[in-house]
PyMOL Python script that loads the backbone (N, CA, C, O; Angstrom):
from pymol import cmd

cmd.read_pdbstr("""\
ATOM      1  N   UNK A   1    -122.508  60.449  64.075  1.00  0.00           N
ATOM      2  CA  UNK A   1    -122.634  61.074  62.766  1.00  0.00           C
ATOM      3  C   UNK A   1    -123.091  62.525  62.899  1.00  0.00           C
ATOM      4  O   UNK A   1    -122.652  63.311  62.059  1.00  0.00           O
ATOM      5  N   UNK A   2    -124.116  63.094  64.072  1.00  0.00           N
ATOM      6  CA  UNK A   2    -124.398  64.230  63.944  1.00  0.00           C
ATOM      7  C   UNK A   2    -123.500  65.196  64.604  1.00  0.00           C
ATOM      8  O   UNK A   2    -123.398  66.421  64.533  1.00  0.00           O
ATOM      9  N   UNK A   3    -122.887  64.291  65.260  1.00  0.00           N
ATOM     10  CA  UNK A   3    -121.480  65.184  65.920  1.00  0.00           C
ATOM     11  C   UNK A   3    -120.443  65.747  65.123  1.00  0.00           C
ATOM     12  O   UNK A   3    -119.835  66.781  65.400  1.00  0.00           O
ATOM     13  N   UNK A   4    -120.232  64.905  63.949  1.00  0.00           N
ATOM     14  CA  UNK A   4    -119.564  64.865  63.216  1.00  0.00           C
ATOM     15  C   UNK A   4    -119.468  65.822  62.333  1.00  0.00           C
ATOM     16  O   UNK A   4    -118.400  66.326  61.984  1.00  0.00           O
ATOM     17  N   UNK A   5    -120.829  66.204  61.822  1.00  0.00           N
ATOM     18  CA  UNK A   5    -121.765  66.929  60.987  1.00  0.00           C
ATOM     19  C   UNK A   5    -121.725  68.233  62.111  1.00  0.00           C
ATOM     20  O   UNK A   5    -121.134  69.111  61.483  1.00  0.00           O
ATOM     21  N   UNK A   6    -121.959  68.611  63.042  1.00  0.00           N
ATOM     22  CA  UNK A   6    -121.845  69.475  63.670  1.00  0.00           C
ATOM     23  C   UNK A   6    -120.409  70.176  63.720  1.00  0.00           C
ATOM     24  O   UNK A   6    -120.220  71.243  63.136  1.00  0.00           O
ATOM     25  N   UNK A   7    -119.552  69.622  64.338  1.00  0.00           N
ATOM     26  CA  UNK A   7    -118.335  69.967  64.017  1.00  0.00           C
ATOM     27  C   UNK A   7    -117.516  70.519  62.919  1.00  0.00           C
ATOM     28  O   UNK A   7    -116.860  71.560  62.959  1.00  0.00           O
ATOM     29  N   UNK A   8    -117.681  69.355  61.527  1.00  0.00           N
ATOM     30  CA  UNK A   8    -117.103  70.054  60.698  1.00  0.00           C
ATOM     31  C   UNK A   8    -117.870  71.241  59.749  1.00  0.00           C
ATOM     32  O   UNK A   8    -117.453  71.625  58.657  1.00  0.00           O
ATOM     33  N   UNK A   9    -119.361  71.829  60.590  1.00  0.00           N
ATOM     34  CA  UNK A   9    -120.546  73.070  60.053  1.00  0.00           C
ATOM     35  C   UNK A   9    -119.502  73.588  61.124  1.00  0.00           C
ATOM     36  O   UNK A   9    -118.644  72.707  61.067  1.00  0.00           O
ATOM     37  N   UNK A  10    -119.125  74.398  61.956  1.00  0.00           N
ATOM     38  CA  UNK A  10    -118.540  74.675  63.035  1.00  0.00           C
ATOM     39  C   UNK A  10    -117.061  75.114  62.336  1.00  0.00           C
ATOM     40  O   UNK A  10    -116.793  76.180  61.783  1.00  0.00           O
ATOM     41  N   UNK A  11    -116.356  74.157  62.506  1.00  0.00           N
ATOM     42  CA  UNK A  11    -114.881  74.725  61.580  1.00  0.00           C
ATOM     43  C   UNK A  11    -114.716  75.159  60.425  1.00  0.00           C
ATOM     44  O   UNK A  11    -113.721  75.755  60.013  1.00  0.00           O
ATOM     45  N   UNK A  12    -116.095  74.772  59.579  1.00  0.00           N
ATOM     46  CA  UNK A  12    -115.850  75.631  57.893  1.00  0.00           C
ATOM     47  C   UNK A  12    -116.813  77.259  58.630  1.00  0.00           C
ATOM     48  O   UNK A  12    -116.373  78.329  58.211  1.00  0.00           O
ATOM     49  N   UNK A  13    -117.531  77.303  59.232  1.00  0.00           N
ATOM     50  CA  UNK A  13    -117.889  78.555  59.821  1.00  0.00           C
ATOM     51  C   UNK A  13    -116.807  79.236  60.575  1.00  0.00           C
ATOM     52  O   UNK A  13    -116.695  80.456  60.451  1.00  0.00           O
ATOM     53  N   UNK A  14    -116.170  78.714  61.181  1.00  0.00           N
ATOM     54  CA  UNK A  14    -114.719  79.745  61.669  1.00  0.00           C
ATOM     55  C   UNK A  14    -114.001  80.169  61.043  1.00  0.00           C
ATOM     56  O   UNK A  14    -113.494  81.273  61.237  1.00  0.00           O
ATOM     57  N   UNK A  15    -113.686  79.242  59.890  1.00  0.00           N
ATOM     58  CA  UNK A  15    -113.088  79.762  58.533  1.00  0.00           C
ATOM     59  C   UNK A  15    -113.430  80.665  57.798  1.00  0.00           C
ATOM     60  O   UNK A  15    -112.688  81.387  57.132  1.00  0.00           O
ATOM     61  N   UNK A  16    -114.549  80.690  57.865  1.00  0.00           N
ATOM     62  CA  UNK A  16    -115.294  81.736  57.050  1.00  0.00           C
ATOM     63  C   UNK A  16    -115.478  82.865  57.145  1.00  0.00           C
ATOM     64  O   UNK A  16    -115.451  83.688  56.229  1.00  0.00           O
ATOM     65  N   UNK A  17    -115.845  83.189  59.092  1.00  0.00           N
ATOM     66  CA  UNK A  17    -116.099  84.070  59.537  1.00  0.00           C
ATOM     67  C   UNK A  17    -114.407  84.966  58.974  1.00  0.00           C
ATOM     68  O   UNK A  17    -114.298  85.854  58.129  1.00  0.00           O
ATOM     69  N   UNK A  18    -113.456  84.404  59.695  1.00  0.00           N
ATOM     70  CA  UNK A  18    -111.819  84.472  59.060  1.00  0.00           C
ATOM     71  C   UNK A  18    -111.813  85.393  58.199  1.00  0.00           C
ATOM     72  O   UNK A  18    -111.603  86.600  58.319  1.00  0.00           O
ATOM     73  N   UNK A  19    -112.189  84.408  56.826  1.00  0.00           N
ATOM     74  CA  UNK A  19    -111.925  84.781  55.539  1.00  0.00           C
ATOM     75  C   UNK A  19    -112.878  86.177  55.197  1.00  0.00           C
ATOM     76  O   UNK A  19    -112.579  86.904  54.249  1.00  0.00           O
ATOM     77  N   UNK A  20    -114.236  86.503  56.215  1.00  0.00           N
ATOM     78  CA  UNK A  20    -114.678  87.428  55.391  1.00  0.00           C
ATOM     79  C   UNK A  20    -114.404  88.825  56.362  1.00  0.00           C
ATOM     80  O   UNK A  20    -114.607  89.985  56.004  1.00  0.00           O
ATOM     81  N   UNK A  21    -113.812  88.305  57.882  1.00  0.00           N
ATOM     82  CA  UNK A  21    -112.848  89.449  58.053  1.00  0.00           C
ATOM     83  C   UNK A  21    -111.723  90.138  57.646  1.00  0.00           C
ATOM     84  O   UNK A  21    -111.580  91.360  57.616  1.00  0.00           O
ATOM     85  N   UNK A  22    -110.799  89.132  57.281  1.00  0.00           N
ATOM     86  CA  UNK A  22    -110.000  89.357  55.690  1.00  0.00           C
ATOM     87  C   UNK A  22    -110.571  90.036  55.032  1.00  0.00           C
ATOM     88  O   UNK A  22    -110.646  91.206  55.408  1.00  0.00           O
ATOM     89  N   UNK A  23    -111.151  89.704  53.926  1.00  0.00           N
ATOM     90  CA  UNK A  23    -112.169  90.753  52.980  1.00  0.00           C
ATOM     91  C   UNK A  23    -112.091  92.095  53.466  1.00  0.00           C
ATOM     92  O   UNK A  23    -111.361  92.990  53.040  1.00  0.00           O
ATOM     93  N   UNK A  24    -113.149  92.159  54.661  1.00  0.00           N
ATOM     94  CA  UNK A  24    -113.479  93.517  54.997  1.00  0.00           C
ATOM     95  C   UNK A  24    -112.235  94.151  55.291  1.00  0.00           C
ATOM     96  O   UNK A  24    -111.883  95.094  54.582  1.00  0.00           O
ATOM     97  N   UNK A  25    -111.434  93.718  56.352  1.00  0.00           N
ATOM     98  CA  UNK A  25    -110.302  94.816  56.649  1.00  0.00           C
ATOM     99  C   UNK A  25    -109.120  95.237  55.379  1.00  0.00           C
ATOM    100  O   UNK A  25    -108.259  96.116  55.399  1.00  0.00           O
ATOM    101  N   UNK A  26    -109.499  94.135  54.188  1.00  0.00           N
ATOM    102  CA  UNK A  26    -108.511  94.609  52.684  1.00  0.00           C
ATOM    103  C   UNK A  26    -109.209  95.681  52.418  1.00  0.00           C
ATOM    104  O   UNK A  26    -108.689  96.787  52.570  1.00  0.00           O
ATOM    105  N   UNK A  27    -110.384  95.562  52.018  1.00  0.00           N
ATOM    106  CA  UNK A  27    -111.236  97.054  51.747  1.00  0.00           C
ATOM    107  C   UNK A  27    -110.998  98.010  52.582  1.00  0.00           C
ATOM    108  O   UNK A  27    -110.424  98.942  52.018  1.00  0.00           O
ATOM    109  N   UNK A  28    -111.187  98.183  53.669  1.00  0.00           N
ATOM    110  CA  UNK A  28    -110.597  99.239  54.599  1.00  0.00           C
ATOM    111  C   UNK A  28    -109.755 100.013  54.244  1.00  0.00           C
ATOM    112  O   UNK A  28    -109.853 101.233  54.116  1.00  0.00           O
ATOM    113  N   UNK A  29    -108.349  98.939  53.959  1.00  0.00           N
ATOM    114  CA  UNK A  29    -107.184  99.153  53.698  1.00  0.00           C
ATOM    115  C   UNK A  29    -106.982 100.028  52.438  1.00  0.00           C
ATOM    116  O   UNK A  29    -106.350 101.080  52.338  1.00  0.00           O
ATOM    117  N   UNK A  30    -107.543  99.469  51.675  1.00  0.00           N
ATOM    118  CA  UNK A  30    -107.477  99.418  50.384  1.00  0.00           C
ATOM    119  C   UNK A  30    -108.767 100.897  49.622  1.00  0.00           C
ATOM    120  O   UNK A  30    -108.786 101.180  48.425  1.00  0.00           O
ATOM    121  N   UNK A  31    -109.431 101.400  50.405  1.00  0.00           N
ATOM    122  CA  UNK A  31    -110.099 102.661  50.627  1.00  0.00           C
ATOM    123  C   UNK A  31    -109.070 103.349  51.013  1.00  0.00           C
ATOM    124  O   UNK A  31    -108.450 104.035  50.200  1.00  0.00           O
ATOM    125  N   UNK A  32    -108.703 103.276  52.375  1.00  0.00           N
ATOM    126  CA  UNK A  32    -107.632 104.406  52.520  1.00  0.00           C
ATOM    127  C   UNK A  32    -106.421 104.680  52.100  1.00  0.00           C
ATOM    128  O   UNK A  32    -105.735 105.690  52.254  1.00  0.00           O
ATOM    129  N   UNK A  33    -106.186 103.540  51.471  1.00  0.00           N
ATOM    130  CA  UNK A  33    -104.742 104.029  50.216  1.00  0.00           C
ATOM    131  C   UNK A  33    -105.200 104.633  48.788  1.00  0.00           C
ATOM    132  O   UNK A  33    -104.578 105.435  48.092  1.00  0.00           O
ATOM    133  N   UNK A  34    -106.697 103.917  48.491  1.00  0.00           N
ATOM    134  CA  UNK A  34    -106.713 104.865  47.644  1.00  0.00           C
ATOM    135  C   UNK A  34    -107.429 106.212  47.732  1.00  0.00           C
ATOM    136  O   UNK A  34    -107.815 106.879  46.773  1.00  0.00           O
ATOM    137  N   UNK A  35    -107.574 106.575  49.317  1.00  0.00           N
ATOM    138  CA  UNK A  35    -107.798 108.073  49.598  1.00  0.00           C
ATOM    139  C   UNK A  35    -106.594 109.148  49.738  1.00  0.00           C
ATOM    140  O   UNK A  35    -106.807 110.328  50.014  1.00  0.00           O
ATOM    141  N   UNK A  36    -105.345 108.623  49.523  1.00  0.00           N
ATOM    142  CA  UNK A  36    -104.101 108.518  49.563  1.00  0.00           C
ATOM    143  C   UNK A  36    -103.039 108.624  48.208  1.00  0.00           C
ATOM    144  O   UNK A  36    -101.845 108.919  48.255  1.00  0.00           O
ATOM    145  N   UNK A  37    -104.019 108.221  46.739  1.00  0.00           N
ATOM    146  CA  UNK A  37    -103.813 107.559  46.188  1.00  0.00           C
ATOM    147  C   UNK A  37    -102.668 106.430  45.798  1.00  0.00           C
ATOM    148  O   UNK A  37    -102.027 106.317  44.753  1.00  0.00           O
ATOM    149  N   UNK A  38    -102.643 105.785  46.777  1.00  0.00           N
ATOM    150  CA  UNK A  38    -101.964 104.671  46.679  1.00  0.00           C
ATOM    151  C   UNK A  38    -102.937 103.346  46.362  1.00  0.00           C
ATOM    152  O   UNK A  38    -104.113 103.263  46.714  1.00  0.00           O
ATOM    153  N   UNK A  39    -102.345 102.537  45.774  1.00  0.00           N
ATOM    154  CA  UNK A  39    -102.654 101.470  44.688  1.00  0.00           C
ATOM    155  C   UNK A  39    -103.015 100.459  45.454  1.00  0.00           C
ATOM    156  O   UNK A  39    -102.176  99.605  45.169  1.00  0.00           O
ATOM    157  N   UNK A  40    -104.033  99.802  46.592  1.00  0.00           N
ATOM    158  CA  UNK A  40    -103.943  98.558  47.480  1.00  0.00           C
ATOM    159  C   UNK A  40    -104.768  97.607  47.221  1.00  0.00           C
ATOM    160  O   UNK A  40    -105.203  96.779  48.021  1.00  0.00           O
ATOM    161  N   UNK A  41    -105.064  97.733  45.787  1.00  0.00           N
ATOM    162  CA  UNK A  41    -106.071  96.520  45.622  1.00  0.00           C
ATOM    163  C   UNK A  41    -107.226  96.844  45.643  1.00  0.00           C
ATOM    164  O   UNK A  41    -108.017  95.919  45.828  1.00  0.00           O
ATOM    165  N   UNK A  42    -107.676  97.939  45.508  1.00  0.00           N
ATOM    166  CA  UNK A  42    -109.100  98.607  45.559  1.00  0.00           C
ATOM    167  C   UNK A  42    -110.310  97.660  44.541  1.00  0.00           C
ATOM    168  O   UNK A  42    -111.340  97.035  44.792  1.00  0.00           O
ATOM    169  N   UNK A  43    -109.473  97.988  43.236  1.00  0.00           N
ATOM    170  CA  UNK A  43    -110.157  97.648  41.830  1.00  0.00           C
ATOM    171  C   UNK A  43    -110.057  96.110  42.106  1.00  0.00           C
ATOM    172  O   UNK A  43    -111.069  95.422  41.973  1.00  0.00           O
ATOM    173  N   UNK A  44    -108.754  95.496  42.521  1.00  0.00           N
ATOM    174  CA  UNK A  44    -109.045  94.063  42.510  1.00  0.00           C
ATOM    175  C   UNK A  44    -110.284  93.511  43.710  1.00  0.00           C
ATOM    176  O   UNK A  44    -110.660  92.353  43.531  1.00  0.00           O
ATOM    177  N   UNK A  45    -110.691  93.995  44.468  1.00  0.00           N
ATOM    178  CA  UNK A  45    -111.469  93.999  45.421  1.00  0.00           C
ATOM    179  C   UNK A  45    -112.899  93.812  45.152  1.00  0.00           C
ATOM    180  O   UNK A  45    -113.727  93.000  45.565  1.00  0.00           O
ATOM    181  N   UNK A  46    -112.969  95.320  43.911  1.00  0.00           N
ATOM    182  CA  UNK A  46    -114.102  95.234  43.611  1.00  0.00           C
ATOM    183  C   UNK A  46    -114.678  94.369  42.782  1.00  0.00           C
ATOM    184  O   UNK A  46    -115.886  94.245  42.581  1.00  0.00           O
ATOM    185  N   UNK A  47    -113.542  93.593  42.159  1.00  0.00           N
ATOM    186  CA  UNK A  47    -113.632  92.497  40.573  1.00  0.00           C
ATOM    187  C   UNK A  47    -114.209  91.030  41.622  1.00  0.00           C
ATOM    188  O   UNK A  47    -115.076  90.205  41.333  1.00  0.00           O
ATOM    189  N   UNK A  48    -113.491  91.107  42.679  1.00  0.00           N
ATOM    190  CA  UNK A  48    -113.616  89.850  43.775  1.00  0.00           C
ATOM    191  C   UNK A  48    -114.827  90.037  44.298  1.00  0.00           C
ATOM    192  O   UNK A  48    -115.347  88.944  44.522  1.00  0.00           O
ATOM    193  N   UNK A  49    -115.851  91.387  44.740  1.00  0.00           N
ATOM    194  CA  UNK A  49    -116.973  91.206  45.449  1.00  0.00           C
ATOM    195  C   UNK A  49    -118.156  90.327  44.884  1.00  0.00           C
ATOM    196  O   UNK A  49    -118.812  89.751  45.751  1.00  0.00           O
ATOM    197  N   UNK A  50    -118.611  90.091  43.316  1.00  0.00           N
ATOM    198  CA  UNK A  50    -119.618  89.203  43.035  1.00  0.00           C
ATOM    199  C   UNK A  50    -119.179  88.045  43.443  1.00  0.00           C
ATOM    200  O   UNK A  50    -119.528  87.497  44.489  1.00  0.00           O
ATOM    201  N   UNK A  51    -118.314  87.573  42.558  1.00  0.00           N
ATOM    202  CA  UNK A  51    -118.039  86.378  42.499  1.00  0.00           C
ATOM    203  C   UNK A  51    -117.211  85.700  44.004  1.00  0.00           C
ATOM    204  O   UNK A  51    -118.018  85.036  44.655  1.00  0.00           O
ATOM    205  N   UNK A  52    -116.280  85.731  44.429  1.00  0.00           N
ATOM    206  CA  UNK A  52    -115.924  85.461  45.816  1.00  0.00           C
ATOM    207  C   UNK A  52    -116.874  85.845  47.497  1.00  0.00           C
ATOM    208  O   UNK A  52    -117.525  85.253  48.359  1.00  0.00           O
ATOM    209  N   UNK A  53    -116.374  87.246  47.152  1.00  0.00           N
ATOM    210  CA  UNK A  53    -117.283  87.939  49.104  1.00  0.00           C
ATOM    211  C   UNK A  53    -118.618  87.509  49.325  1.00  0.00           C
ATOM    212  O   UNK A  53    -118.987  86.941  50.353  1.00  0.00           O
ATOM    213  N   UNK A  54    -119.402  87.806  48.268  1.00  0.00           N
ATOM    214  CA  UNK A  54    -120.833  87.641  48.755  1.00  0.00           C
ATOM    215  C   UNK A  54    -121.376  86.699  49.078  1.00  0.00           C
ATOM    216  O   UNK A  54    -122.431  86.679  49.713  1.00  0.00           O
ATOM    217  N   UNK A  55    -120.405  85.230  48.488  1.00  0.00           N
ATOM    218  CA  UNK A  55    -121.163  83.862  48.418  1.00  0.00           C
ATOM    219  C   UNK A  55    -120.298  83.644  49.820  1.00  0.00           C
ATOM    220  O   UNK A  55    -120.693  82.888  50.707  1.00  0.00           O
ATOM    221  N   UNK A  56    -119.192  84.328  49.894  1.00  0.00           N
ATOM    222  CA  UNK A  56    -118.808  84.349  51.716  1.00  0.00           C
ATOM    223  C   UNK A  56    -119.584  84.129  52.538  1.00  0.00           C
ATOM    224  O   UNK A  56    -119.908  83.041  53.013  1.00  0.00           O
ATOM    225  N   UNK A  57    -120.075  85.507  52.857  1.00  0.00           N
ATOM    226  CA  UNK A  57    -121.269  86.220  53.274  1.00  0.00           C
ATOM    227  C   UNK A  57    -122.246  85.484  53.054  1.00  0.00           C
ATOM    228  O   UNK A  57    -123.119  85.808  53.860  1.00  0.00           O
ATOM    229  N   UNK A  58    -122.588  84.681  52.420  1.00  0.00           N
ATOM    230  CA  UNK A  58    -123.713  83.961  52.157  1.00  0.00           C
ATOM    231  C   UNK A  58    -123.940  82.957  52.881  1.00  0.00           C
ATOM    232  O   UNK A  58    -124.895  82.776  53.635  1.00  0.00           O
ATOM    233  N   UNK A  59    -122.705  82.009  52.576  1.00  0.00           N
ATOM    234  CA  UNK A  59    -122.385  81.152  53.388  1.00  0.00           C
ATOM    235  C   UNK A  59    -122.582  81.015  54.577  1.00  0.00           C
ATOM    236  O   UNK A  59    -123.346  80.165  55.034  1.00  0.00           O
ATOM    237  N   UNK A  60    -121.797  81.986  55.389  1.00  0.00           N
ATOM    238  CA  UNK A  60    -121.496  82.547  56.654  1.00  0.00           C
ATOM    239  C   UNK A  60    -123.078  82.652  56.850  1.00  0.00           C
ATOM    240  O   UNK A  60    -123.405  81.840  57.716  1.00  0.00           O
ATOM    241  N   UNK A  61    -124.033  83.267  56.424  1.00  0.00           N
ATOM    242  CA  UNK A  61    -125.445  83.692  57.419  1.00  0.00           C
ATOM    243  C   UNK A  61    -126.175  82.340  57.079  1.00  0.00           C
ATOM    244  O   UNK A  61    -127.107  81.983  57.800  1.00  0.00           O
ATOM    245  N   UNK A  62    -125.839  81.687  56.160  1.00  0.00           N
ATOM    246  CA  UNK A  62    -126.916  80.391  56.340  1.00  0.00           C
ATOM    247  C   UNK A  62    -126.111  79.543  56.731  1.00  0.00           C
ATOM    248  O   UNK A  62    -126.720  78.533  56.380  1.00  0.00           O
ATOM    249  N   UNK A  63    -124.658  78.970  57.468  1.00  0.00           N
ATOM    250  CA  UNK A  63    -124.601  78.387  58.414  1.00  0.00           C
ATOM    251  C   UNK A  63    -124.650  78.727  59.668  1.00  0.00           C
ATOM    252  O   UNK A  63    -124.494  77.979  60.633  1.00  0.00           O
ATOM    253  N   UNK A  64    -124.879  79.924  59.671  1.00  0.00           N
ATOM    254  CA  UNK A  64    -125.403  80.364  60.978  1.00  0.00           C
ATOM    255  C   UNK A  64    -126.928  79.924  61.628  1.00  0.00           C
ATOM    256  O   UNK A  64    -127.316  79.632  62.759  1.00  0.00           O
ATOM    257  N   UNK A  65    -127.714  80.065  59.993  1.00  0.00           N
ATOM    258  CA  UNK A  65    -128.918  79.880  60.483  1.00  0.00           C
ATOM    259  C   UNK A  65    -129.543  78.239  60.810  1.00  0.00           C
ATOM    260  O   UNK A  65    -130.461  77.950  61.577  1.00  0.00           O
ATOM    261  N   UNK A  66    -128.416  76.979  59.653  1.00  0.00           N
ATOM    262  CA  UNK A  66    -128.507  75.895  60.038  1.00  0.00           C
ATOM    263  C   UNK A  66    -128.074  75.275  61.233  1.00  0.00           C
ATOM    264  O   UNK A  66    -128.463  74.239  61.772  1.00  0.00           O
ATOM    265  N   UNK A  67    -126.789  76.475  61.706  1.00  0.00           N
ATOM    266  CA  UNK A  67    -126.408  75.574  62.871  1.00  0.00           C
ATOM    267  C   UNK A  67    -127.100  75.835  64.300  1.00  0.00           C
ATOM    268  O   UNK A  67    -126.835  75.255  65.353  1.00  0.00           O
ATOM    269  N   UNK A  68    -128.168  76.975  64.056  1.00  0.00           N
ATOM    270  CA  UNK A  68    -129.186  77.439  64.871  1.00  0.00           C
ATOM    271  C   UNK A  68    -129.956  76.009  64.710  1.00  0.00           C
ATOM    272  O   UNK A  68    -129.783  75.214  65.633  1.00  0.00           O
ATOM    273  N   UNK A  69    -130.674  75.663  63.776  1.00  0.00           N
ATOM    274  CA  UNK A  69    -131.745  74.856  63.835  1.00  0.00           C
ATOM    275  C   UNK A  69    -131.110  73.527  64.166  1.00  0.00           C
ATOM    276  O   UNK A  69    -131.787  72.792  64.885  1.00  0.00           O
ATOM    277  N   UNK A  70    -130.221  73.196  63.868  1.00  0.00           N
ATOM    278  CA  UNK A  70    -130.185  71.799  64.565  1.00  0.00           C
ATOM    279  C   UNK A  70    -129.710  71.926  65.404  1.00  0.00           C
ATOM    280  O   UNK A  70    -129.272  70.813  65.696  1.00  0.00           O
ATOM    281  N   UNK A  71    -129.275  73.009  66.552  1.00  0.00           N
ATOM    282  CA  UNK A  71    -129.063  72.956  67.420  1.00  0.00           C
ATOM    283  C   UNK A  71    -130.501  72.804  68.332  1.00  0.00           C
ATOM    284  O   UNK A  71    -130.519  72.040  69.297  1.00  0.00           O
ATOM    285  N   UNK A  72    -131.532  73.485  67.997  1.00  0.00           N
ATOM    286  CA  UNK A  72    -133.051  74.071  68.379  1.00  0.00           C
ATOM    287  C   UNK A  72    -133.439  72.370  68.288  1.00  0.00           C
ATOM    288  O   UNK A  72    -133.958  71.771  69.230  1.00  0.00           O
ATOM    289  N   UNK A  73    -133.119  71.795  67.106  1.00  0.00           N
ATOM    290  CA  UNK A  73    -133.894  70.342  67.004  1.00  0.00           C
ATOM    291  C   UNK A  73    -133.386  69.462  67.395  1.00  0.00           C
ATOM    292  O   UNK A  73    -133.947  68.457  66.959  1.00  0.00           O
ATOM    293  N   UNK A  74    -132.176  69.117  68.329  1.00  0.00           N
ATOM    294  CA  UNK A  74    -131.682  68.457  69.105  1.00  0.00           C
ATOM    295  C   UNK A  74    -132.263  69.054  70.285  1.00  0.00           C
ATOM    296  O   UNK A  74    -132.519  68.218  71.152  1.00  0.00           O
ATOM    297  N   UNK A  75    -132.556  70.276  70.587  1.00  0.00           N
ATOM    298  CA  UNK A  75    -132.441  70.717  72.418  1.00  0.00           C
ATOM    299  C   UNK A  75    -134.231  70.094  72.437  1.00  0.00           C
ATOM    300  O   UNK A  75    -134.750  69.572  73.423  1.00  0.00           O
ATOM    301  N   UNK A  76    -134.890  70.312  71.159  1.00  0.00           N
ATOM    302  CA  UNK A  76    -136.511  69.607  71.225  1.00  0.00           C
ATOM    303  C   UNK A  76    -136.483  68.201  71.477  1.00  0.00           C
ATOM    304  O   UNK A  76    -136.778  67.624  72.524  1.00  0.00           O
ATOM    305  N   UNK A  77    -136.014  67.623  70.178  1.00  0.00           N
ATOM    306  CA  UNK A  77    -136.564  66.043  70.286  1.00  0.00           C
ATOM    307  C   UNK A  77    -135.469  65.242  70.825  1.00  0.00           C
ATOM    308  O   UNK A  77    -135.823  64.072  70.974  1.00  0.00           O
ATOM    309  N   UNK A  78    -133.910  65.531  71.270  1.00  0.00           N
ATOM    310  CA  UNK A  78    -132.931  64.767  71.528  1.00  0.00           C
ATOM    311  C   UNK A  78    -132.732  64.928  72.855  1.00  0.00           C
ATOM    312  O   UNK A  78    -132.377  63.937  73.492  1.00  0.00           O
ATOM    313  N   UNK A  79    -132.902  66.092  73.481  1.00  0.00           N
ATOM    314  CA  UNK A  79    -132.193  66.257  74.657  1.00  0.00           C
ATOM    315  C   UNK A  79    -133.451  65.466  75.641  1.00  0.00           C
ATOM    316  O   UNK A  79    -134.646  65.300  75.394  1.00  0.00           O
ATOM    317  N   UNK A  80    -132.595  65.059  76.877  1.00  0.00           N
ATOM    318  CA  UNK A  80    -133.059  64.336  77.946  1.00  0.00           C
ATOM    319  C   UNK A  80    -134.497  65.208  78.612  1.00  0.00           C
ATOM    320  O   UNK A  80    -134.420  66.433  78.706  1.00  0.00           O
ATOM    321  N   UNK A  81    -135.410  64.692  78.927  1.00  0.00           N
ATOM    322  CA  UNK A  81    -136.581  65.802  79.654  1.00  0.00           C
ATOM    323  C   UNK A  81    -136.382  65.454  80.881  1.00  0.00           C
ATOM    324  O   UNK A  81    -136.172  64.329  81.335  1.00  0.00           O
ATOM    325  N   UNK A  82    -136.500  67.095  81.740  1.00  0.00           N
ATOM    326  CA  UNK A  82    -136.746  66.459  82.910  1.00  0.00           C
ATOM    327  C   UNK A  82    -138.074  66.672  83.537  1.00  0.00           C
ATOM    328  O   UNK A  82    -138.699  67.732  83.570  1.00  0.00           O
ATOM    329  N   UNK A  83    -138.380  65.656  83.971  1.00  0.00           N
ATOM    330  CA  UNK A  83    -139.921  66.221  84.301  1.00  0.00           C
ATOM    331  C   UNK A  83    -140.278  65.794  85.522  1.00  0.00           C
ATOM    332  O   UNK A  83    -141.381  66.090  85.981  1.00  0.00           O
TER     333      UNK A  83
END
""", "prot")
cmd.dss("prot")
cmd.show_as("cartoon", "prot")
cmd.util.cbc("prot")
cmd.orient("prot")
């Protein structure tokens, strides 16, 4: 079960990481067309940052930080000692 649980924290975090490199490199994009003035989605970008990117981003740093700790609380109380 915790393998399980590990894994699929693991593949929605790869996804994520993904999706909020997406994000960033549209903005990129989408800055320098409209330094250009060309039309790349700038404004839609910015309508998407509350509500979509940030809870990305959000996501993304607190499964980072859960999959820190149960990793930390398996290597404490699960893993084999050698002594």
């Amino acid at each position: 079960m915790k393998e399980q649980l590990i894994k699929w924290l693991n593949l929605v975090l790869v996804a994520n990481v993904f999706f909020v490199l997406f994000s960033f490199f549209w903005l990129v994009v989408a800055v320098l067309g409209h330094s250009f003035k060309v039309n790349l989605g700038l404004d839609l970008w910015y309508k998407l940052w509350e509500p979509v990117f940030t809870p990305a981003i959000g996501i993304l740093m607190g499964g980072a930080i859960l999959s820190w700790a149960i990793g930390k609380i398996n290597q404490l109380f699960f893993s084999p000692k050698s002594d």
